[in-house]
N, C-alpha and C positions, 0 to 999 in steps of 0.2 A: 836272638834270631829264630825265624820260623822252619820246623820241619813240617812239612803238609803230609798230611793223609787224606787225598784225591780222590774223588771216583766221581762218574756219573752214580744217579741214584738205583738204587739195589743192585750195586754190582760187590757186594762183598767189603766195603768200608768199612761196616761195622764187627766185623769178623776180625779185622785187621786192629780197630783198637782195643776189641777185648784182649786180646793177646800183648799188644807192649804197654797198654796201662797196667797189665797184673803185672808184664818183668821189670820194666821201668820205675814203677811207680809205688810198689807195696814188695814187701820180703814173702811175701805170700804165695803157695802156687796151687792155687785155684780162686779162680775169677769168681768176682761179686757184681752184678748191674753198678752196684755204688761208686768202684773204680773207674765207671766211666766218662766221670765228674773231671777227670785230672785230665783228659782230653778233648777241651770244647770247641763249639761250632761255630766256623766265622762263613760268612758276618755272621751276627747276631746281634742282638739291643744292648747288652750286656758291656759290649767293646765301644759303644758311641757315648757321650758326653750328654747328648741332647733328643729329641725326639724327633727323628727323618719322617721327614711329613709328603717327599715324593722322591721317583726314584734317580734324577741328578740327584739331591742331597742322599743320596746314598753310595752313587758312584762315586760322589767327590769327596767322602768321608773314610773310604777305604785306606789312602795311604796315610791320613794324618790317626786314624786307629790302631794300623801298625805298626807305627810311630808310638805310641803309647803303651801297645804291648812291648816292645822290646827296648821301652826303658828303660828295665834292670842290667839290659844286657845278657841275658840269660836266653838259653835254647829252652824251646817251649813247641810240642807238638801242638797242631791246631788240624781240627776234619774240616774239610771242605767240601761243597758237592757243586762249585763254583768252576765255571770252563775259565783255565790264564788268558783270561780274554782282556784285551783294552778297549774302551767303550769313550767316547767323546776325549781322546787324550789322557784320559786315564787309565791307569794299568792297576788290573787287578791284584798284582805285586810284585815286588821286583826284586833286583838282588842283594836291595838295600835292609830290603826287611828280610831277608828267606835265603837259607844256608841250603835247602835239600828240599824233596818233594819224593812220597812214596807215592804211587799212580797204581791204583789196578783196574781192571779192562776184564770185562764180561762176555761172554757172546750174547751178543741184540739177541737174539732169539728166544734166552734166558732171560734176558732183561725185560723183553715185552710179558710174559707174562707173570710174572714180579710186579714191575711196573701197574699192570692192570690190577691185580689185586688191590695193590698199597694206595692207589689211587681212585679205587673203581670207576675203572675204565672198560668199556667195553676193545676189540681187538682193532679197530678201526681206530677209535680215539686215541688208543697208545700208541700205534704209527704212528698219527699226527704228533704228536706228541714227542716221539724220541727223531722224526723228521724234521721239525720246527727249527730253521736256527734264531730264531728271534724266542726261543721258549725262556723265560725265568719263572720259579717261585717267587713266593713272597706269604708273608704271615697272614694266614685266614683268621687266625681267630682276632687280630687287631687291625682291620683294616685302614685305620690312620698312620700305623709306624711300616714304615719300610725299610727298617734297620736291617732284617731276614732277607733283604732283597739278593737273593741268590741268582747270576749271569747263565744259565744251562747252553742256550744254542742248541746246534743239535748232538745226537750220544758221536755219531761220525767225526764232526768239530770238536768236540768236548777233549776225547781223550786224546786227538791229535794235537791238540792246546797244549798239554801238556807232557804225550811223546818228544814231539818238537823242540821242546824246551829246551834253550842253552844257556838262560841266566843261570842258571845253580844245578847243581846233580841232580838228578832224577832215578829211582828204584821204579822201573815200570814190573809189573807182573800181570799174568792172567790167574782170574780166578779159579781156572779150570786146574792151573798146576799149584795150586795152593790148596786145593779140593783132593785133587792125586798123590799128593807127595807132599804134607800140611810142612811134616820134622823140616825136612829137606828147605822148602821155602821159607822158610819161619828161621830161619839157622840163616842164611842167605840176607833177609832185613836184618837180622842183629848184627849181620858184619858190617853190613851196609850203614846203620846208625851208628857202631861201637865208633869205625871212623869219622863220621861226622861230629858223636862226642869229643874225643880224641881219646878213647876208651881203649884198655889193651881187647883185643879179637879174644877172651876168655869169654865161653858160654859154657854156661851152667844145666848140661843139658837134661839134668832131672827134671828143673826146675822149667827146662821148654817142654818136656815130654807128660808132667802133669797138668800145666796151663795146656796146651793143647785136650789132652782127655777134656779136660773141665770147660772148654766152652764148644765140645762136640754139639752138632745142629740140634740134636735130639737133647742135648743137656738146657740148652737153651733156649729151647721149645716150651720145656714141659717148667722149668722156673719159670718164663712168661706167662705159663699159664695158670699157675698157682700163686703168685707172687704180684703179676704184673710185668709190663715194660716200660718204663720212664718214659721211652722215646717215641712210643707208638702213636698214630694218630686214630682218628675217629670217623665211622661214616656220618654221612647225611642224617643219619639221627641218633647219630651221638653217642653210638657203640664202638667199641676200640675194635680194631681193626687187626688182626695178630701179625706182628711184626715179622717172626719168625714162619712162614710159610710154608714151605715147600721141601727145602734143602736140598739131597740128593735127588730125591724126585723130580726136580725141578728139568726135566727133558724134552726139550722141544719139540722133541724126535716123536715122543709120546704123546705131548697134550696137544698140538698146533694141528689143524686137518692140511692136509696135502697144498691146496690153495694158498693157504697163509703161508705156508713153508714155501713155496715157490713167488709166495711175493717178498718177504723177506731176503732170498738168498737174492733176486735183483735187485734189491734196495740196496742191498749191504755185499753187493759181489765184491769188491774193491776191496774194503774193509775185510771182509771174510776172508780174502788170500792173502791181504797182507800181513794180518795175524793168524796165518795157518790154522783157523778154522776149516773143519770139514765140510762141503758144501755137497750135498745130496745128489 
């Protein structure tokens, strides 16, 4: 069965499985990029049999794929940046395949300028963009497979897709209290998986308090930049694009002029007080 690690994109996802691929997955406490292998990306080409040539064959390949992950029977974390959306009668997954789902939630504010970076987008293009509910990915560098065909919608739709959710548990968090309070948050998913495992609630909290140090922003900054990042993409001519951005910096409050912050807090007024966001 599946445990999902959710999110719209640069909302902190990957933060979240630096931290349970090292507890879960290695005796180790301090994170390696390499760990990140034990928690992969669906969809992906890697889970299809054959080569998805549009994107129905990709919608309609989702449930017989996790069908075939969960084979063994076995609980297997999987990242998603996919909204639980059902699309032509099909459902992006159900409770046949998926025990739990961890969801975390950004403030759009945060997210648009992330989002422009990772994408280079200008500030106009990224509204449209996290506005769109018709928005998906899909693999640029293979334009014939659409296995990557990722569902988004919009960021408003996205994580309500998954707030909402009553097929299976759900761990929703904000990034912002996983930013303030990492120990605190991080101690909170472990109880939250130890019982989905059927795990006794024993944390090991040396071993949460050194994986934390070790994949601080600034730790994983400066390995991306010395090292590389497996997962980064590339601009327009084929320069890697730095993953790691921003981190605390990342203030909307600071980088956004007045204008964009007052079109943002309309777009997103609704959202913004239902997740006790500050609004200006």
């Amino acid at each position: 069965m599946i445990i999902w690690l959710a999110s719209y994109p640069k909302s902190g996802n990957t933060w979240i499985r630096t931290f349970i691929s090292t507890y879960y997955y290695t005796n180790k406490d301090t994170f390696n990029f390499s760990y990140l292998k034990n928690i992969k990306q669906f969809p992906h080409e890697n889970f299809f049999e054959n080569n998805i040539k549009d994107i129905n064959s990709a919608i309609n390949s989702w449930d017989q794929a996790q069908k075939k992950i969960n084979f063994k029977n076995k609980i297997i974390f999987l990242k998603t940046h996919s909204a639980l959306a059902t699309i032509n009668k099909c459902r992006f997954t159900s409770k046949e395949h998926s025990i739990a789902s961890i969801y975390i939630v950004r403030d759009p504010r945060n997210v648009i300028t992330s989002l422009s970076n990772h994408n280079q987008l200008n500030f106009d293009q990224a509204l449209e963009f996290m506005t769109n509910s018709k928005k998906y990915l899909i693999n640029k560098k293979n334009i014939n497979n659409f296995a990557n065909f990722t569902f988004l919608s919009s960021w408003s739709e996205h994580y309500k897709s998954w707030k909402n959710n009553k097929q299976f548990k759900n761990f929703f968090l904000k990034y912002e209290d996983l930013e303030k309070n990492p120990i605190e948050t991080f101690k909170e998913i472990i109880l939250f998986i130890n019982k989905i495992l059927k795990k006794d609630n024993v944390i090991d909290m040396d071993k949460v308090k050194k994986i934390i140090e070790s994949i601080s922003f600034d730790k994983l900054k400066k390995e991306e930049q010395e090292s590389g990042f497996p997962e980064a993409v590339t601009d327009k001519n084929k320069k890697k694009i730095n993953f790691f951005y921003l981190g605390k910096k990342n203030k909307w409050d600071k980088i956004l002029t007045n204008d964009q912050i007052n079109l943002l807090n309309r777009e997103f007024k609704d959202d913004l007080i239902n997740l006790k966001y500050k609004i200006q």
